[in-house]
MIBAKE-976575 format. One record per residue (C-alpha): residue in one letter; x, y, z. Coordinates in steps of 0.5 Angstrom, whole numbers, plus 500, padded with zeros to 3 digits. Example, Ala and Ser with C-alpha at 12.3 -4.5 7.8 and 13.67 -1.06 7.14 Angstrom:
MIBAKE-976575
a525491516s527498514
This chain:
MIBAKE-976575
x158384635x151382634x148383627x140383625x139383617x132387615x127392620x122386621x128381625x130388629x126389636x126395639x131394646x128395652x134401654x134406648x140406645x146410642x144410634x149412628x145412622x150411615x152408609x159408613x162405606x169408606x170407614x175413613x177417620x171421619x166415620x171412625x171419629x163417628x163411631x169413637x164418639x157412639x161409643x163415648x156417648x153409649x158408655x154415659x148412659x149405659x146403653x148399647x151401642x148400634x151402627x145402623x147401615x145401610x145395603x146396597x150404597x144408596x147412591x149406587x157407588x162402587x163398593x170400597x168395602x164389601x158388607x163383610x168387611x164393613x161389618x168386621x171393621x165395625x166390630x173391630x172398633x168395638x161396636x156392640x150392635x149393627x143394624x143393616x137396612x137393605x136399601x130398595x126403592x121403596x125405602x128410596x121414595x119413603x117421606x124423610x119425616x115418616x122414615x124419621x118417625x117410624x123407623x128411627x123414633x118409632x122402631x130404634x128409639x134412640x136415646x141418643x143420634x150421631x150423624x155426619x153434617x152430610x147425612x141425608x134421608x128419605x125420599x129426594x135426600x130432604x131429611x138431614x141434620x136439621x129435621x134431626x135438630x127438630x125433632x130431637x126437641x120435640x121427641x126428646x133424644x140427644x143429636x150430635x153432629x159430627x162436622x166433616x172431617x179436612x185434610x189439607x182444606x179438602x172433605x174426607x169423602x169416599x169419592x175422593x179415597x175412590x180416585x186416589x185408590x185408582x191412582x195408586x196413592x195408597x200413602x195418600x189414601x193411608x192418611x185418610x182412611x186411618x188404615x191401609x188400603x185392603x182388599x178383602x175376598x176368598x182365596x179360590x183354586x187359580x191355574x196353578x203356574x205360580x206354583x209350577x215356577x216354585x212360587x206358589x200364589x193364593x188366588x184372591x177373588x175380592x168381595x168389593x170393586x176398587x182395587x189397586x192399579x196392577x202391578x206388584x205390591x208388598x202386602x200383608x195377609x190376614x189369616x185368621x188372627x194371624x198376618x204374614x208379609x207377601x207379594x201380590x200381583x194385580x193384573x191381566x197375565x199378558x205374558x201367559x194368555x192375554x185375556x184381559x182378566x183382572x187377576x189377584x194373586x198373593x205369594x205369602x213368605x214362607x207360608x205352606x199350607x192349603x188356603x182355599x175356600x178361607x177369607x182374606x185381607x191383603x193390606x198394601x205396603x207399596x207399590x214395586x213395580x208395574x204390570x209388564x209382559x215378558x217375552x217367556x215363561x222364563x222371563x216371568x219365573x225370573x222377574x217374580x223371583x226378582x219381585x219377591x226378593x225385592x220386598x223381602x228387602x223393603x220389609x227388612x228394611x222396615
């Protein structure tokens, strides 16, 4: 996937294309139900397909997914072009009919729009669906509009995978997102005592805000294009100082090697335990040891 950062670097294409417009932060099912139908709707005329996103969340909402991570997941369900908007105050107070004009119509003359129902824009959110209805008649694009995606008679919203992560429902979270709850970061040098106790860890530092509760998971690691089972650890290291710094840290089963400086995607399974302090070093060497055989079970099991 091809990937253009800022209007001014974007050329209008010479074959009007499909155009998703969004934010797409929690690339949920109803974001992936979106970009399944730009592509359907791509391939009919013969166009490329571009996402156009958007960064920082215009709402300033924590991040479920960094820009990286959306963009790979984007790339991954097979879209062929993404342009990013970086979100600034000044595009924050441009008249939704001259953003509808001169970046959408003008710059990305789209053949064809896709939207969410709850899709806005322009200054005080007063561009939506029905603007696009308006203009897609007089212009003369195609305007699709996707409903908001239910399960069990609520939304599927970002807002709501947000509560759910922080919960811990990650089963819950699964079923709304299509794919597991992930974190997605760099494995930086960590203090080296999981390694001390012959439990070595790669220390992630992740690139998005909601993460998990602590305690010990089963997770999957994504290296490259390979994926290994593991167990990671969210939280503070009562036992060992006790500062009150969110640690992420991921044994990978019989994985040996030098990690640092790759990225990484830690996909949770389930939830083993949680965050307890031990009365010795001892105490934790032997927890952890019990943890990992703990999951080794689980994925046996599996």
């Amino acid at each position: 996937m091809k990937v253009i950062y800022g209007l001014t670097r974007f050329k209008t294409l010479n074959k009007k294309p499909a155009v998703a417009l969004g934010v797409f932060d929690g690339m949920h099912r109803g974001h992936r139900r979106i970009i399944s139908r730009l592509k359907k709707e791509a391939r009919r005329i013969h166009a490329k397909s571009l996402v156009v996103t958007f960064f920082p969340h215009p709402q300033k909402e924590s991040a479920l997914y960094s820009l990286s991570h959306r963009l790979r997941l984007l790339e991954e369900l097979g879209v062929e072009l993404c342009l990013v908007i970086r979100f600034t105050h000044r595009l924050r107070i441009i008249p939704a009919e001259k953003f509808l004009l001169e970046v959408i119509i003008k710059k990305i003359n789209p053949a064809v729009v896709l939207i969410g129902k709850n899709f806005t824009f322009g200054k005080q959110a007063r561009g939506d669906w029905r603007m696009l209805r308006d203009y897609s008649s007089k212009i003369g694009f195609k305007l699709v509009v996707a409903d908001i995606l239910m399960h069990k008679g609520k939304p599927v919203s970002s807002s709501w995978i947000r509560k759910l992560i922080k919960s811990g429902d990650l089963l819950k979270v699964r079923q709304l997102l299509g794919r597991p709850v992930t974190i997605f970061g760099k494995i930086n040098k960590g203090s080296g005592l999981g390694r001390e106790l012959g439990y070595p860890t790669a220390n992630i530092l992740p690139e998005h805000d909601i993460i998990p509760p602590f305690g010990v998971y089963a997770v999957r690691v994504r290296l490259a294009l390979r994926r290994f089972k593991g167990a990671c650890y969210i939280g503070s290291k009562p036992t060992v100082n006790n500062s009150g710094k969110i640690s992420i840290e991921v044994h990978i089963l019989d994985f040996h090697g030098n990690l640092y400086g790759q990225r990484t995607e830690v996909e949770f399974i389930k939830r083993i335990r949680q965050q307890k302090k031990f009365n010795s070093i001892q105490g934790l060497a032997s927890q952890i040891g019990s943890d990992i055989r703990n999951c080794r079970r689980l994925f046996k099991a599996k």
